[in-house]
N, C-alpha and C positions, 0 to 999 in steps of 0.2 A: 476630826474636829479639833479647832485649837482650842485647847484651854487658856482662858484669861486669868490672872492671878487676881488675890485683893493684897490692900494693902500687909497682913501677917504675911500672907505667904509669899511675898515682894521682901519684905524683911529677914525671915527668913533666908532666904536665897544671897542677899546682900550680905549678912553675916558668913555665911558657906561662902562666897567667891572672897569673902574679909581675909577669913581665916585661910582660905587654901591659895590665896596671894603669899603669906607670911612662908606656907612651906615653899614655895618655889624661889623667894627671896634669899632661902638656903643653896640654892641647887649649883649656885656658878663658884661658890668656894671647896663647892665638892669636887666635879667633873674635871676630872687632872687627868694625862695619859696614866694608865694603871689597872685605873677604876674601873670593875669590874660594870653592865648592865643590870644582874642581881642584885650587886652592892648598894645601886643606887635607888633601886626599887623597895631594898627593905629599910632604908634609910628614910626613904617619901614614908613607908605603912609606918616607923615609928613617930615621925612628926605627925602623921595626921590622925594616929590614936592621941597624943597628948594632947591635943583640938580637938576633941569627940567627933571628930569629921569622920565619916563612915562609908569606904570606898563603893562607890557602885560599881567598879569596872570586878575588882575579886567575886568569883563566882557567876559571873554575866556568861550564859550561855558555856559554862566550863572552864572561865578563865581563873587562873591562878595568881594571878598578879594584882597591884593595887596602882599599877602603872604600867603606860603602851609606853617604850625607848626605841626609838628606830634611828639607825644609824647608815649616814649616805643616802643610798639610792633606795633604803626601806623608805614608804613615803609614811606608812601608819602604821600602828596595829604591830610593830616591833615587840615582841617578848622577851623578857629581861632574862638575863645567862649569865651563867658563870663562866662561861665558855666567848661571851662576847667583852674584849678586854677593849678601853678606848685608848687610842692612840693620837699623836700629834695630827692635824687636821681633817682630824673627823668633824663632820655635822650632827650632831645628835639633838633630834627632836625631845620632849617630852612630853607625855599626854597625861590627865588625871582629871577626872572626876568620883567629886566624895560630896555625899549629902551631910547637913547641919540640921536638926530635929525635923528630918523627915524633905527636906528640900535643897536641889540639886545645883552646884556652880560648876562647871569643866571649862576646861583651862589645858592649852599648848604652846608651849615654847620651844625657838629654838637657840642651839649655843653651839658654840666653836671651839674646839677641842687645840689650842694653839692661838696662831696666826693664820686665818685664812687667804685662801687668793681670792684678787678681786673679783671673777663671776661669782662664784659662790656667797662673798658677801652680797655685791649685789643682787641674789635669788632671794635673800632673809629679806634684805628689805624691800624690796618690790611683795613680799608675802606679806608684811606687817602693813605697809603701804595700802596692798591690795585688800589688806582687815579693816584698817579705818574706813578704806572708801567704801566697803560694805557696811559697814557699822553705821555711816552716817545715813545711809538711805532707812535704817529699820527705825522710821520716821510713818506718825500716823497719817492714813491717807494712803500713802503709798503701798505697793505689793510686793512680795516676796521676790519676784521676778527684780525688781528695783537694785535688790540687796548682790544676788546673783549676776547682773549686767556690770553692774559696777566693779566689781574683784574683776571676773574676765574681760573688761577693758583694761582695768591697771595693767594686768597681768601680761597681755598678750601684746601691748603697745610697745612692751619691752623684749619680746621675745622669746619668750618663756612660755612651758605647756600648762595648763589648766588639767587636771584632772577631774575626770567626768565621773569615773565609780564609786565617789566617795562622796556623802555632801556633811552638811553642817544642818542644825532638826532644833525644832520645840526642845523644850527642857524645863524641869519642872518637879514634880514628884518624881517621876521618871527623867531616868537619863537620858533616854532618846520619847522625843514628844513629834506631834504635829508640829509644824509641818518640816518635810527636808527641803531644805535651802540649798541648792546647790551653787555652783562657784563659777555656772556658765546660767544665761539664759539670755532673756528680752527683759528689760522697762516696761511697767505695766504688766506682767504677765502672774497669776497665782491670785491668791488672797490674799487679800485689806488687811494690813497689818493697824492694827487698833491695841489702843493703851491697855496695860496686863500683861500682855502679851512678852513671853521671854523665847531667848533663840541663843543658840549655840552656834557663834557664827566661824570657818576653818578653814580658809583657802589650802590649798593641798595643790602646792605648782613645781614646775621639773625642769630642769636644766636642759632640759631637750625634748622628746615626743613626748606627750601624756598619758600613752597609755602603759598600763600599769595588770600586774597578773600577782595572784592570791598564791603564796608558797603551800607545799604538801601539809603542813602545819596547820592549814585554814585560819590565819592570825594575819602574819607577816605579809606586806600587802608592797609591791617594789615595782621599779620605773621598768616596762620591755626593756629600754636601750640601755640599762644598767648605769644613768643618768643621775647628778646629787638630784634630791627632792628637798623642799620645803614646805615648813607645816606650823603655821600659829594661830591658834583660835580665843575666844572670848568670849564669855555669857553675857547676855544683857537684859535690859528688860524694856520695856517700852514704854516713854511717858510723854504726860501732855506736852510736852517740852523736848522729845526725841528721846534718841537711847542715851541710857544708862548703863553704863561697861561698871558690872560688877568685880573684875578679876582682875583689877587695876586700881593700885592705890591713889 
């Protein structure tokens, strides 16, 4: 069932994606070759204790972390190391979500560790690309299926893989809500996307084939063909007037 929000817990939420904008507004004067994927991670958990923002990814099913950093051809789900140092033209995503009194924003970005070359720039922005054009369909009326068609045309018009094992979900009290959203589908397909209503919306596309295999770690989530991946998501919420992208100033 999807849960419809009312207006506190809409508020709510739009302070949480407020404030967890401002830590990621940090991240691009960090990320220098050196920087460790630990480093960066306990850096995110001290900003976002000084924001009372309160990670829901630490502790989720075992995780340790307050942030997924995946790097290249990791597409998700990256665990931050001490042992993973960044270097000049890396891709390095970031992931995070953290609730604000009791309700949830998550939030992905990606950044470039140098100069990049130009396919791999253009794979970020065919992904961000491919977020608005999702973004704009979680419009009432319309179905999930909307939101999903839209990213896998961006995406695939360009040549680039869609990953299928992964999708984008409700969001709400909980981090992962009704319904998942995935980043392929049909127009028209799913449920009525009606006002309340919030979505964690994450294209997750690849340099080359799609598919993608879970490391011995059960975390680390990487392209078969050892392919860059890209990865940017956005909360939103849904109003008489279309979406509202809370994790964007």
């Amino acid at each position: 069932m999807i849960a419809i929000k009312n207006k506190d817990s809409i508020r709510k939420m739009e302070r949480a994606g407020q404030l967890l904008q401002e830590v990621f507004c940090l991240l691009s004067g960090i990320l220098k070759p050196g920087i460790t994927t630990f480093e960066i991670d306990c850096l995110i958990e001290s900003e976002l204790k000084k924001r009372d923002l309160k990670s829901k990814m630490k502790g989720y099913m075992g995780y340790a972390h307050v942030s997924c950093i995946s790097v290249n051809e990791v597409v998700v789900h990256g665990i931050p190391s001490k042992h993973i140092i960044l270097k000049s033209g890396d891709l390095v995503k970031v992931d995070v979500c953290a609730s604000w009194s009791g309700y949830c924003a998550d939030m992905a970005r990606a950044y470039f560790i140098g100069t990049p070359d130009k396919k791999a720039l253009q794979l970020v922005e065919v992904a961000k690309k491919a977020l608005d054009k999702g973004i704009a369909q979680a419009k009432p009326g319309n179905r999930i299926g909307h939101i999903s068609a839209a990213i896998q045309k961006e995406v695939e018009k360009h040549g680039f893989g869609v990953v299928r094992d992964f999708a984008g979900h409700g969001i709400g009290r909980q981090m992962h809500e009704d319904p998942e959203i995935l980043n392929v589908g049909k127009a028209g397909a799913g449920p009525v996307i009606q006002v309340g209503m919030a979505f964690a919306i994450e294209p997750m596309i690849t340099l080359g084939d799609y598919r993608v295999f879970v490391e011995k770690d059960n975390w680390t989530v990487k392209t078969r063909d050892n392919s860059l991946a890209a990865h940017v998501e956005d909360t939103i919420v849904v109003t008489l007037d279309g979406p509202k992208v809370i994790t964007r100033a």
